[in-house]
C-alpha positions as CSV (number, residue, x, y, z in Angstrom):
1,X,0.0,0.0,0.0
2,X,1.2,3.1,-0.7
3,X,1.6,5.8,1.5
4,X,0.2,9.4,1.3
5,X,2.0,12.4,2.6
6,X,-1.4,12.5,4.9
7,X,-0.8,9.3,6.2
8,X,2.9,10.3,7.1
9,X,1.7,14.1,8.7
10,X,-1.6,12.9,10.2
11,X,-1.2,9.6,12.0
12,X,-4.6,7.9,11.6
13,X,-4.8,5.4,14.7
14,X,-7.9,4.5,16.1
15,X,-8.1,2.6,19.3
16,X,-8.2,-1.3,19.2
17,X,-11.8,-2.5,18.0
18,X,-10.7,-6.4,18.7
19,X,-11.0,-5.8,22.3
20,X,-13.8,-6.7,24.3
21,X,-13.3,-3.2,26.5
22,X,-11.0,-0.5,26.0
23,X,-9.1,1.1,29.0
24,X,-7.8,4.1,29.3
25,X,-3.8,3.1,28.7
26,X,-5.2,1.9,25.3
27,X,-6.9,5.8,24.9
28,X,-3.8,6.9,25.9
29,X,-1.6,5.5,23.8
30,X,-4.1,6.1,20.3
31,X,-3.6,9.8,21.7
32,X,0.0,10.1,21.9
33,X,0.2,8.2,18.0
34,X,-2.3,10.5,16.8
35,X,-0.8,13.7,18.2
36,X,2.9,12.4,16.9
37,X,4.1,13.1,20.3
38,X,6.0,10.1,20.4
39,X,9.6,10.0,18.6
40,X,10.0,7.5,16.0
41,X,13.1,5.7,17.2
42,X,12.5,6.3,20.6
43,X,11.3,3.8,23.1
44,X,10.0,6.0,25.5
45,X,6.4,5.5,27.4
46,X,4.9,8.2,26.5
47,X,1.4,7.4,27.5
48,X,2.4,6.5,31.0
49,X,3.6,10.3,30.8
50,X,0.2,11.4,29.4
51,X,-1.6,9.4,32.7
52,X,1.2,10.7,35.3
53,X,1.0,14.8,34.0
54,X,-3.1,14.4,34.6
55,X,-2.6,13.0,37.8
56,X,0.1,15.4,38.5
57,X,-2.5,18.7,37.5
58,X,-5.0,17.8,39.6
59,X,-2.9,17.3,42.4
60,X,-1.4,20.9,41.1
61,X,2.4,19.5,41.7
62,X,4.8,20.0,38.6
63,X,7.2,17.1,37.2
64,X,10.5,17.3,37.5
65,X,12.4,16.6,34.3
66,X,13.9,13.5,36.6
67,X,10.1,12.3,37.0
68,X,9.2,12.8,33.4
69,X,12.8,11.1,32.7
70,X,11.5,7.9,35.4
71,X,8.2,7.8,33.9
72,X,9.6,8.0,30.0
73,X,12.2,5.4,31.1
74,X,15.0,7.5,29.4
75,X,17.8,9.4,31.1
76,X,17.7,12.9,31.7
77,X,18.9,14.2,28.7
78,X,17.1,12.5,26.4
79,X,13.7,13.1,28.3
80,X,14.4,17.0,27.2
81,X,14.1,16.0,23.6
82,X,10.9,13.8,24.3
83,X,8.9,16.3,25.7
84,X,9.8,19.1,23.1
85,X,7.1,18.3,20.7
86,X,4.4,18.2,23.6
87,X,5.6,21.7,24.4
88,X,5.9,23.0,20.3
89,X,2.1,21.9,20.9
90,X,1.4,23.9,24.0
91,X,0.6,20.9,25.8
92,X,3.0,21.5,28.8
93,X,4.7,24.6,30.3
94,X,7.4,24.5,32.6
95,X,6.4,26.7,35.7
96,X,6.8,27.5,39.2
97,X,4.2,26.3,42.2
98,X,4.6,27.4,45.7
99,X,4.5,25.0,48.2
100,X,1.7,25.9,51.2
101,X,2.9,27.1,54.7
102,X,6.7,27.7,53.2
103,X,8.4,30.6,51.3
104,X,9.8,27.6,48.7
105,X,8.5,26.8,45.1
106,X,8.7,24.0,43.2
107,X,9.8,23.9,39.7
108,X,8.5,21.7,36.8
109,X,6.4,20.5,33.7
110,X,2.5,20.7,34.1
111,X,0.1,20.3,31.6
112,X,-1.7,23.8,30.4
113,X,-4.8,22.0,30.1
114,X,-7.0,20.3,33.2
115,X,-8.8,17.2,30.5
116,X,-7.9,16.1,27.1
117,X,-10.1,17.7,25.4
118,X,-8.6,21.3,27.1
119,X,-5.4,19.9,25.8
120,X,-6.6,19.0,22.2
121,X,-7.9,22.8,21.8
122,X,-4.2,24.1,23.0
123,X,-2.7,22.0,20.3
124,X,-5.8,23.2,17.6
125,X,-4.7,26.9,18.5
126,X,-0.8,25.7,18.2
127,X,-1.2,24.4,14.7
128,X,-4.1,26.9,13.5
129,X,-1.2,30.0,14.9
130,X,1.1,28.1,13.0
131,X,-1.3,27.4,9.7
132,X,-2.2,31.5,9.6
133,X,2.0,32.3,9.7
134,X,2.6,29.6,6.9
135,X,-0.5,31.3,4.4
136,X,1.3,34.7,4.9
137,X,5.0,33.5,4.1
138,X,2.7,31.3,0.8
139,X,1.1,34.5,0.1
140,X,4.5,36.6,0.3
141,X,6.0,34.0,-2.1
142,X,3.0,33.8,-4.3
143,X,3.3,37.8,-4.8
144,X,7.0,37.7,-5.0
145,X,7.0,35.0,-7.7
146,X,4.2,37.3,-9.6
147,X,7.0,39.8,-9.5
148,X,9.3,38.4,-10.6
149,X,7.6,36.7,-13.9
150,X,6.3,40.4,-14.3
151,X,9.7,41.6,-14.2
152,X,11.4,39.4,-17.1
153,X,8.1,39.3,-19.0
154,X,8.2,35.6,-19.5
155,X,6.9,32.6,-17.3
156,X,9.7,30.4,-16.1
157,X,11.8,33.1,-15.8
158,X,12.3,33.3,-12.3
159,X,14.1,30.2,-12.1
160,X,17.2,32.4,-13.6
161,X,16.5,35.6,-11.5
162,X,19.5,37.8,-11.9
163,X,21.1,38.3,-8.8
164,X,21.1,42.2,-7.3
165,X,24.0,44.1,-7.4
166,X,24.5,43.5,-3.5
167,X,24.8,39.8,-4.1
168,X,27.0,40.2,-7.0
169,X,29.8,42.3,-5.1
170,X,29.4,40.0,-1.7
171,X,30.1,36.9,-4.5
172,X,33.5,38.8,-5.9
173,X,34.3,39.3,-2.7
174,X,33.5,35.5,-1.2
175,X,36.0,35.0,-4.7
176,X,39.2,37.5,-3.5
């Protein structure tokens, strides 16, 4: 079967339907797939993580990165480079929570969002942000391709756009 580009960008997983009953581990781990949260080589448990952070936010204590590293099953370092896509997504923040009765704080990842669904709309508003500022760099090129034909008066010309004189005298000078 061959794949399309859709099938690479949007994982399309859909929990188990031989099972008799689907728990929440199985949810869990059809929403980490779907999202793309997980790394392709990696190993990591992600949905264990997914579980942990929602029992960490409603007991309002942050994860250390040596929690989310225990959880993940990964050292330290590599649990920074796990959890960067679930922060490109706005799915976790790292912040500061003071402890009750003492002047301390503690420091870590929490989830921005209470329930998944809270969650799923801080990722819609991650990649709709990020949709809007890809149209306006299309659009930008789109115009500045229209120039360009406009400019040499025949289509396909652009692919032999003559450099400006700027980018001529930084090429001699890349030369001497």
């Amino acid at each position: 079967m061959k794949k399309k580009l859709s099938d690479i960008v949007f994982k399309n997983v859909n929990p188990p339907d031989f099972k008799r009953e689907i728990s929440s581990s199985d949810l869990a781990e059809v929403l980490v797939q779907r999202l793309g949260l997980k790394r392709k080589e990696s190993a990591a448990r992600h949905a264990t993580l997914l579980k942990r952070f929602l029992e960490q936010k409603r007991a309002n204590t942050p994860m250390r990165i040596e929690q989310i590293a225990a959880t993940l099953n990964v050292s330290s370092s590599q649990a920074y480079e796990e959890i960067r896509k679930w922060r490109t997504l706005n799915l976790v923040s790292m912040e500061r929570v003071p402890v009750p009765g003492s002047g301390e704080y503690l420091k870590g990842y929490v989830l921005t969002g209470a329930t998944i669904n809270q969650l799923l709309e801080k990722v819609q508003s991650s990649v709709q942000g990020f949709l809007r500022a890809t149209k306006r760099i299309a659009k930008d090129y789109d115009d500045q391709f229209a120039a360009e034909i406009a400019r040499s008066g025949k289509p396909g010309a652009s692919d032999a756009v003559k450099p400006s004189k700027k980018e001529e005298e930084d090429a001699e000078k890349d030369i001497n």
